[in-house]
C-alpha positions as CSV (number, residue, x, y, z in Angstrom):
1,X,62.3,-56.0,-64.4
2,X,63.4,-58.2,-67.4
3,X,66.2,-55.3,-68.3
4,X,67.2,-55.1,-65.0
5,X,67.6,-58.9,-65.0
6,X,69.4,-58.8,-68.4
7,X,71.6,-55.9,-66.9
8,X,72.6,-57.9,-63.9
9,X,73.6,-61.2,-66.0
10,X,75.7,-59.0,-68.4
11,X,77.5,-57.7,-65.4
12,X,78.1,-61.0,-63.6
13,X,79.6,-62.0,-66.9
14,X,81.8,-59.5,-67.1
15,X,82.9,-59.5,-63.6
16,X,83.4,-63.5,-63.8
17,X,85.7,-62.6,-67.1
18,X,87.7,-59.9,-65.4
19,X,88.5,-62.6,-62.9
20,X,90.6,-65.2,-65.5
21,X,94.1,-64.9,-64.6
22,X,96.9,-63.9,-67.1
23,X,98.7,-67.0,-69.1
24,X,101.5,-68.4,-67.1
25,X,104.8,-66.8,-67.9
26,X,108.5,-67.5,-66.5
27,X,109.2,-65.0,-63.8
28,X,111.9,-64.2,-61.4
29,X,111.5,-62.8,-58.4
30,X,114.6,-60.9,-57.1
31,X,115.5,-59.5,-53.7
32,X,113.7,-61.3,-51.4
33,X,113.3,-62.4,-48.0
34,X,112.9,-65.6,-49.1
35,X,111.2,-68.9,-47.5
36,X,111.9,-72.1,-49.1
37,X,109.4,-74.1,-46.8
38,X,111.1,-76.9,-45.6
39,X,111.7,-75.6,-42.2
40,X,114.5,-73.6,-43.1
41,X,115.0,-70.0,-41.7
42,X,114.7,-67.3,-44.3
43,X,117.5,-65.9,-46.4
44,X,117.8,-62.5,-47.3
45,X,118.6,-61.4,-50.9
46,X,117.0,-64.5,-52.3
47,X,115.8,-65.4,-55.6
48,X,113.0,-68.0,-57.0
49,X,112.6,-68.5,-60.6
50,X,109.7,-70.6,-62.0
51,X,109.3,-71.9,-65.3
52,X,106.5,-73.5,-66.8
53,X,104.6,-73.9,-63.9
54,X,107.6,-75.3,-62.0
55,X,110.2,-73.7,-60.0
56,X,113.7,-74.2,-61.2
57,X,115.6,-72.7,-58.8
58,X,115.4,-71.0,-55.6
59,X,117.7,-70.0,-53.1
60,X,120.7,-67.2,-52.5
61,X,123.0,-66.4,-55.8
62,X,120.5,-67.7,-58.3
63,X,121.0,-66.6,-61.7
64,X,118.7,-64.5,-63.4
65,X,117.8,-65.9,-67.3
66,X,118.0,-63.7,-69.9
67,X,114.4,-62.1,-71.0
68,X,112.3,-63.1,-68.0
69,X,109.9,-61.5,-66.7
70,X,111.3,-59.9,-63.1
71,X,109.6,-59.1,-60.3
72,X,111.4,-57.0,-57.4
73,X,110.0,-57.9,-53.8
74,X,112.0,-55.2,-52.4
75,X,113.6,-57.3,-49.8
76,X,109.9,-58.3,-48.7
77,X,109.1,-61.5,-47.8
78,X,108.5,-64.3,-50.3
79,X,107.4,-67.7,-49.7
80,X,105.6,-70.8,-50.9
81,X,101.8,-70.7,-51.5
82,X,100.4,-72.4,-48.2
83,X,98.7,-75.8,-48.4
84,X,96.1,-75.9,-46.4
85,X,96.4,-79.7,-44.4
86,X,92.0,-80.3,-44.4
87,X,89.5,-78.4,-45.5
88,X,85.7,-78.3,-46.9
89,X,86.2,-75.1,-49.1
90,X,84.6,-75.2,-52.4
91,X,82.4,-78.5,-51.3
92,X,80.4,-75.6,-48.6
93,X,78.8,-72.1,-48.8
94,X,76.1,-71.9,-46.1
95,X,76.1,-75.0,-43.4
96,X,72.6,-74.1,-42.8
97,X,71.3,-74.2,-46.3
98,X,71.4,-77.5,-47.7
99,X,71.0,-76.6,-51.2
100,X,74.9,-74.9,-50.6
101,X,76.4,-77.9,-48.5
102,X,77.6,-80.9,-50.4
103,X,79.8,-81.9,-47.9
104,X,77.9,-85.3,-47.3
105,X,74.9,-87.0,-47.8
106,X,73.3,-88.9,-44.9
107,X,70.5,-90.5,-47.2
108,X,73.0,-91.6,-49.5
109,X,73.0,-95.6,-50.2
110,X,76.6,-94.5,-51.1
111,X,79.2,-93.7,-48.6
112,X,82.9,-94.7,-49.3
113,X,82.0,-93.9,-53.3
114,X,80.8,-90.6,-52.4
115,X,83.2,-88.2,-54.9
116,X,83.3,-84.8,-54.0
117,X,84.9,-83.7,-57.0
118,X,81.7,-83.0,-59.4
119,X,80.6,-80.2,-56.2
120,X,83.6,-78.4,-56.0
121,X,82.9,-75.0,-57.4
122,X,85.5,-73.2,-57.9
123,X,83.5,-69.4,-57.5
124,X,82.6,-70.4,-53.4
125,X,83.4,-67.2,-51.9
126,X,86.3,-68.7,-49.4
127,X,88.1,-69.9,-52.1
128,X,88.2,-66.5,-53.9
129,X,88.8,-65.3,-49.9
130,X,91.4,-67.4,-49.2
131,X,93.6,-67.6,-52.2
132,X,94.0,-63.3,-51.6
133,X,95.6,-64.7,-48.2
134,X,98.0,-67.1,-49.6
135,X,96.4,-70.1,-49.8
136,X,97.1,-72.5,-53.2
137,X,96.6,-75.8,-52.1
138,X,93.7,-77.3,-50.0
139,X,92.5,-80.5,-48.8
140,X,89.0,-81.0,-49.7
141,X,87.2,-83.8,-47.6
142,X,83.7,-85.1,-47.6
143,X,82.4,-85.3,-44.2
144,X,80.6,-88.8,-43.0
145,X,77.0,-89.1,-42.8
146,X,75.5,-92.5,-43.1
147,X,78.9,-94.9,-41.9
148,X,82.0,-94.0,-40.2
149,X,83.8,-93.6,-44.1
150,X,82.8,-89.9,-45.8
151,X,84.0,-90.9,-49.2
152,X,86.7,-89.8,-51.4
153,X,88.7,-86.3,-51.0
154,X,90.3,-84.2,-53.4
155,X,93.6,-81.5,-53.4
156,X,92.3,-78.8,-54.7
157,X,94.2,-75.6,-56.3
158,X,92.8,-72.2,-55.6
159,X,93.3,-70.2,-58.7
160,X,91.0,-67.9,-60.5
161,X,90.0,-70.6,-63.1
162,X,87.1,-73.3,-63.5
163,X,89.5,-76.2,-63.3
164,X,90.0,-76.4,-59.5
165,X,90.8,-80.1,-58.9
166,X,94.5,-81.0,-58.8
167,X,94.7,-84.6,-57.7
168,X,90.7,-86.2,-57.5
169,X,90.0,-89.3,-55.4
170,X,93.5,-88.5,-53.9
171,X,92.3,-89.7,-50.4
172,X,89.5,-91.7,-48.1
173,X,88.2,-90.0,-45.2
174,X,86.5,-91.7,-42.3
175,X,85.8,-91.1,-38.9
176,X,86.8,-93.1,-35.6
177,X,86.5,-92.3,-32.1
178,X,83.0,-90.3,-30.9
179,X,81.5,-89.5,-33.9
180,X,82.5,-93.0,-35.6
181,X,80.9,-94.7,-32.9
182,X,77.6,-92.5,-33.7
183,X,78.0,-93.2,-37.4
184,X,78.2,-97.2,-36.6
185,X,75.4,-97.9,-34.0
186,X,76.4,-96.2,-30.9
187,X,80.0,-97.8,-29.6
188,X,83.3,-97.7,-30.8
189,X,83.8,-101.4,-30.6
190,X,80.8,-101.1,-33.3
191,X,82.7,-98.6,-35.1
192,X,85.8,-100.9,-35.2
193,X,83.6,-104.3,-36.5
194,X,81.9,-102.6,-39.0
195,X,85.4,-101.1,-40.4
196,X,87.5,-104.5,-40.0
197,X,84.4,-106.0,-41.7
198,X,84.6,-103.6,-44.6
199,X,88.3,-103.7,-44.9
200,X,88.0,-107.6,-45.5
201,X,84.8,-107.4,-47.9
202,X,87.1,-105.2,-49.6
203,X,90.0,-107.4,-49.8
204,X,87.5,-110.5,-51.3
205,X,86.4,-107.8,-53.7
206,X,89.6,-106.9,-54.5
207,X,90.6,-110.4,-55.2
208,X,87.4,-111.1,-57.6
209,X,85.0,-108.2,-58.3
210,X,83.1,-110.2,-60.6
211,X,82.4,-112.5,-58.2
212,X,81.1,-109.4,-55.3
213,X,76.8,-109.5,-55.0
214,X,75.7,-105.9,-54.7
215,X,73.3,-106.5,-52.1
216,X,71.4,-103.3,-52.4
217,X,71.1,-100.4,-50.3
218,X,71.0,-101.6,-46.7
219,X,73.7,-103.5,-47.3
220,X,76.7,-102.4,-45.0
221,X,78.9,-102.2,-48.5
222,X,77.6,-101.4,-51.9
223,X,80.1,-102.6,-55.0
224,X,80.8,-98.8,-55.6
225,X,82.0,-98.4,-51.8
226,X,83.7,-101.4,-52.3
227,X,85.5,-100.5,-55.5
228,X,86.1,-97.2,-53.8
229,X,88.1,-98.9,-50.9
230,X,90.5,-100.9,-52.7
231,X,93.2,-98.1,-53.3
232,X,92.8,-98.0,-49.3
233,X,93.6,-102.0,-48.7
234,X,96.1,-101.9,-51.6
235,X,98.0,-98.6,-50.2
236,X,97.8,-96.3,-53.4
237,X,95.4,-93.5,-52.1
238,X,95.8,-92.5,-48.3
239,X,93.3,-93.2,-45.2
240,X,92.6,-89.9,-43.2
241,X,91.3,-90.8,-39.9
242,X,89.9,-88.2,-37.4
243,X,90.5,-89.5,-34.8
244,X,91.1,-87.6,-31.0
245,X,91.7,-89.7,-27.7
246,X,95.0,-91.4,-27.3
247,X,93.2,-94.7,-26.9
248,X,91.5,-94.7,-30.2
249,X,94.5,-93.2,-32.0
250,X,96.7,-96.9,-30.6
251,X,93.6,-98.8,-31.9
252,X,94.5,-97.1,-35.5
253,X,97.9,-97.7,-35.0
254,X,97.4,-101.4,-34.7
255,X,95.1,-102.0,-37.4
256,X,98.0,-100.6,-39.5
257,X,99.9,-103.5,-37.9
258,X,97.4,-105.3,-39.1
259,X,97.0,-104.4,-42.2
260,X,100.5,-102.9,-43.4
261,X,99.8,-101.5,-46.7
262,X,97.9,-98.9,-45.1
263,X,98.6,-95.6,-46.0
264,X,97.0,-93.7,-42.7
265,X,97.1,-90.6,-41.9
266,X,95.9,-88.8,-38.6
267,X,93.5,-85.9,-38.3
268,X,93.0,-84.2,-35.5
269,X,94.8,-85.9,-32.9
270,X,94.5,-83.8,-29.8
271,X,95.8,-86.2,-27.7
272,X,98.6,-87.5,-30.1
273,X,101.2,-86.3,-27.8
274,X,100.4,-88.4,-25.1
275,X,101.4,-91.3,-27.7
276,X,103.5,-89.6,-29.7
277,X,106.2,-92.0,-29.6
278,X,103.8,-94.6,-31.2
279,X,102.6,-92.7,-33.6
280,X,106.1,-91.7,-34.8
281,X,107.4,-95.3,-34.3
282,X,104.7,-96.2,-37.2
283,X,106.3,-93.5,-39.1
284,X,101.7,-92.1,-39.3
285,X,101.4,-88.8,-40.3
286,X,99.2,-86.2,-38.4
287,X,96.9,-83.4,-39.5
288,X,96.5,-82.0,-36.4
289,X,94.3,-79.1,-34.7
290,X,96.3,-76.7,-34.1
291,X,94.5,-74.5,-31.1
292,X,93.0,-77.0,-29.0
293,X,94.0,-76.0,-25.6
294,X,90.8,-77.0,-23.6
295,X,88.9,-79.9,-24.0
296,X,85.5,-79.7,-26.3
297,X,84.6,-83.4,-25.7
298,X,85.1,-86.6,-23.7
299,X,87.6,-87.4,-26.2
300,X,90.1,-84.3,-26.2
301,X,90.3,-84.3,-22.0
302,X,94.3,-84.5,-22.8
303,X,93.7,-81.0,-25.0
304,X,97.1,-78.9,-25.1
305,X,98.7,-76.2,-27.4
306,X,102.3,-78.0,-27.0
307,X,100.3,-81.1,-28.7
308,X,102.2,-80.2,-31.8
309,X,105.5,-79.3,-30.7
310,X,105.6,-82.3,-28.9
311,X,104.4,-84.1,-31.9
312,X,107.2,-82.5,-33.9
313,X,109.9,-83.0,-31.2
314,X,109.0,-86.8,-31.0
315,X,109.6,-87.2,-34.8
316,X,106.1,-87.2,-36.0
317,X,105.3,-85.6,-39.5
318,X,103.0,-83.2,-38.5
319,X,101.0,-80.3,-40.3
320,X,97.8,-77.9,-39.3
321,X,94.5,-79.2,-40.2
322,X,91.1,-77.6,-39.2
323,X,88.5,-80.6,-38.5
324,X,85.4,-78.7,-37.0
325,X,86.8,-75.6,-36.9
326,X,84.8,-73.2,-39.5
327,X,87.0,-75.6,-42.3
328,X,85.0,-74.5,-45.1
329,X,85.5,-70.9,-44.9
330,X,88.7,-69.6,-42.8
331,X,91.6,-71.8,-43.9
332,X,93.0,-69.0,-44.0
333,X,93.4,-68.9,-39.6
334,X,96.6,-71.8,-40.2
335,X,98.7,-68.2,-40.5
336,X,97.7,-67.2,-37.2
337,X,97.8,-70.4,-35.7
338,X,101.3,-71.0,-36.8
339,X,102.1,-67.7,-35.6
340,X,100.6,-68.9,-32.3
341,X,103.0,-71.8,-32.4
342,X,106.2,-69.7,-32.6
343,X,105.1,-67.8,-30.3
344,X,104.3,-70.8,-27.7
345,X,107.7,-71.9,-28.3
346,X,109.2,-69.1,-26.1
347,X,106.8,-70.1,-23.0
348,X,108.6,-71.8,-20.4
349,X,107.0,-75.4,-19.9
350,X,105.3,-74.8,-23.0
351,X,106.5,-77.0,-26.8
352,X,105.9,-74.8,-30.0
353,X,107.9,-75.0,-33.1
354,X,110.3,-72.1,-34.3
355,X,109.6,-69.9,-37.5
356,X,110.5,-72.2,-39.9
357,X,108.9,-75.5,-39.0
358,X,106.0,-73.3,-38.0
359,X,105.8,-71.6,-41.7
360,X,106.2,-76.1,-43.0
361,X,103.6,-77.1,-40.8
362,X,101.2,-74.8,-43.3
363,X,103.2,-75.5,-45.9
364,X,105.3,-78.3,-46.8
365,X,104.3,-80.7,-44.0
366,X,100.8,-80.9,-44.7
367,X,102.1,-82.0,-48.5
368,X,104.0,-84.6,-47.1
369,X,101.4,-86.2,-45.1
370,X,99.4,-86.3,-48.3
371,X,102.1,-87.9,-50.3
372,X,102.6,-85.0,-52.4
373,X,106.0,-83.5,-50.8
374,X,107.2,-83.6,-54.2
375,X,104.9,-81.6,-55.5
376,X,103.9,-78.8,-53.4
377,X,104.8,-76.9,-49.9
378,X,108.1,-75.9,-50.9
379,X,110.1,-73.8,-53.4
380,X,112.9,-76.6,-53.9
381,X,113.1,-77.5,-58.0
382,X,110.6,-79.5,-59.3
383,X,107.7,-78.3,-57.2
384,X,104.9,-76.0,-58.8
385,X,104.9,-72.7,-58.7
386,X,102.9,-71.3,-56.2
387,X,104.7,-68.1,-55.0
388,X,103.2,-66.0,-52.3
389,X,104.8,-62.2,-51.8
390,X,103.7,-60.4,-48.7
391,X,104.3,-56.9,-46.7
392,X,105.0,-58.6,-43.9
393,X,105.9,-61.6,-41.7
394,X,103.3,-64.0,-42.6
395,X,102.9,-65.9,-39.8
396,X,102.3,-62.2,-37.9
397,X,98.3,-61.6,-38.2
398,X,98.6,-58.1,-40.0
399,X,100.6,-59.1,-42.9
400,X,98.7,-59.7,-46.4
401,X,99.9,-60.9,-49.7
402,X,100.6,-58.7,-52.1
403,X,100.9,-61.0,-54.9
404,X,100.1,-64.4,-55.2
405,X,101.6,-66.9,-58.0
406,X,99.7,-70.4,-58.9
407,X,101.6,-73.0,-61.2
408,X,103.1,-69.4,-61.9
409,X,100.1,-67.9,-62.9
410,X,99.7,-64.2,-61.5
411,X,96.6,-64.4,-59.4
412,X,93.4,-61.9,-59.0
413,X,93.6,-60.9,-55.4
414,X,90.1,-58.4,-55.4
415,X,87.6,-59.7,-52.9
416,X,84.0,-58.3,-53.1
417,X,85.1,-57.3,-49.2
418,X,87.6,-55.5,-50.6
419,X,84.9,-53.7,-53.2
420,X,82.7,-52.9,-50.3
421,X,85.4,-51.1,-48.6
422,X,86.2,-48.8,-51.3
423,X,82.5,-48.2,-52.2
424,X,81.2,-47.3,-48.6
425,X,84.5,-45.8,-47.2
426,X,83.9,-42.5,-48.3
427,X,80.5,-42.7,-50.2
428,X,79.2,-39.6,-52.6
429,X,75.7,-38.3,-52.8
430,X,74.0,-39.3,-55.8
431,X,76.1,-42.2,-56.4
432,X,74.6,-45.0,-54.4
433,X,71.1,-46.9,-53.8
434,X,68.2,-44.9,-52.7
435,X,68.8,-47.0,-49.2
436,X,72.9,-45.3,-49.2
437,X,71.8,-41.9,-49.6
438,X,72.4,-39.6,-46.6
């Protein structure tokens, strides 16, 4: 047993070896159907050429350099790598085994503190899943537990490496409307006190931390939630807020009022269309659900698939996010949804987005409503170099990527599903477990 052990260690090893991605090179790729993912359409005959990491250029006409690596995609198409708009890959394995699930902590004296950097492991199988899809970028957020705020998000990128975390402590999360009014007491007006009271503890904090008694753990805010929160009041990190009913979503709005230097940003939102003129008014960004086209609580009665082409039409910044909707493991379903979205836009009564502000909203927009437009969603110069090729139209459900490009690094795209396959799709006697053999 203790050889067999050994044997099986060796081989993990070696597979996890075999998974490092080759050093990042400057690469061309030529002849392509190409996406630059601000909403554009696609242009045909199109080149992208990144450099250390970053793409230079992009676009129809571009010159090749001289002794670059090129890649011909054969007029397929080639896009940005998508950026998934809220997620809980990498923080989640099994929701039923706690052992797996750092997504939050509801025994915690911590809440707003909570960091979920140190449990972001970059070997979860979605991450390795979704990266061979074409995701690059995700939105990793804690989810709250023991108060309405979850603690501090990450961006993650999904590359076959151990250093996963792009941006850390790059956001807040915290929950309003149904389930904030849980995580406060049992009423929204709860829910609102207990943030306003937070939000102004935090401000006298921020004015003289020295001064700030921790007052242990049953205190509504600990000195690491409070130091936590000041980027919040002081408007450097972002605010995401799920938050569903119209009602609630003006009671965010206002506290903005209130309180200006709030960065907030919308998740969920089913009903944000029925207020969408507000929420573009205060210039709020919006994660939202993208398939919610019947009502799954008291708060969502207003549930529509045109939510975010009305969103969109209305002005309103607004990319796919998947709050309670299997966001740890199939970020990889913003394709199809976006798909879904083009496809809406052809129904008669019906607001969906055309092809290319459906390929930004899992791309670019979702960037933007991070504050990180300049960085990611899009092949425009400057922005990393996350390349995706595919056989197909992705935003049609049976296209794949064929190769996938992070920070221009050529990524492993092998899944074990993909190992499965070829190992039981035509097995041979002899050459499988004693449970295989026929």
């Amino acid at each position: 047993m203790k050889a067999l052990r050994v044997k099986a260690v060796l081989w993990a090893a070696a597979a996890l070896g075999a998974a490092v991605p080759a050093a990042a090179q400057t690469v061309a790729v030529t002849n392509a159907r190409l996406v630059t993912g601000d909403g554009s359409a696609p242009v045909e005959g199109g080149t992208v050429v990144v450099r250390d990491g970053r793409v230079v250029a992009a676009g129809r006409g571009v010159a090749v350099p001289a002794g670059v690596t090129v890649v011909d995609a054969g007029g397929r198409w080639v896009t940005p790598g998508l950026f998934a708009g809220f997620t809980r890959m990498g923080i989640v394995e099994v929701d039923g085994v706690d052992e797996t699930n750092d997504a939050g902590a509801s025994g915690s004296p911590f809440n707003a503190a909570i960091d979920v950097v140190p449990a972001v492991n970059p070997r979860t199988s979605a991450i390795i899943l979704n990266r061979a899809e074409g995701i690059t970028r995700a939105v990793v957020a804690p989810q709250a537990r023991g108060s309405i705020f979850g603690g501090q998000g990450a961006i993650i990128d999904l590359g076959a490496d151990l250093d996963a975390v792009t941006k850390p402590r790059a956001f807040q999360f915290m929950e309003y409307g149904e389930t904030g009014a849980a995580r406060a007491g049992g009423s929204r007006p709860a829910a609102y006190a207990m943030l306003r009271n937070i939000l102004f503890e935090v401000r006298d904090y921020a004015r003289a931390p020295g001064s700030f008694a921790d007052r242990g753990k049953d205190a509504l805010l600990t000195r690491a939630d409070a130091q936590a929160l000041v980027p919040v009041v002081n408007g450097t990190v972002p605010l995401l807020v799920h938050v569903e009913r119209a009602s609630d979503i003006l009671v965010m709005l206002d506290l903005k009022r209130e309180m200006p230097a709030l960065k907030l940003v919308l998740v969920g939102a089913t009903e944000g269309w029925t207020v969408a003129r507000q929420i573009a008014a205060a210039k709020v960004p919006v994660l939202a659900s993208a398939l919610a086209d019947l009502p799954a609580s008291f708060e969502q009665l207003a549930a529509t698939q045109s939510n975010i082409g009305r969103l969109q039409a209305a002005g309103v910044t607004v990319g796919i996010g998947m709050i309670n909707d299997d966001e740890s493991r199939q970020a990889r379903l913003v394709k199809q949804y976006a798909g879904n979205l083009v496809a809406l836009g052809k129904i008669p009564g019906a607001a969906g987005l055309d092809w290319g502000q459906a390929f930004a909203a899992i791309s670019s927009k979702p960037a933007e409503a991070m504050g990180m437009g300049g960085e990611f969603g899009s092949l425009k110069p400057g922005r990393r170099g996350d390349v995706v090729i595919w056989d197909g139209d992705p935003l049609e459900i049976g296209s794949e990527a064929v190769r996938v490009f992070i920070d221009g690094v050529e990524q492993p795209l092998d899944t074990r599903q993909d190992k499965l396959k070829q190992r039981y799709f035509d097995p041979k006697e002899g050459a499988l477990p004693k449970a295989y053999e026929r």
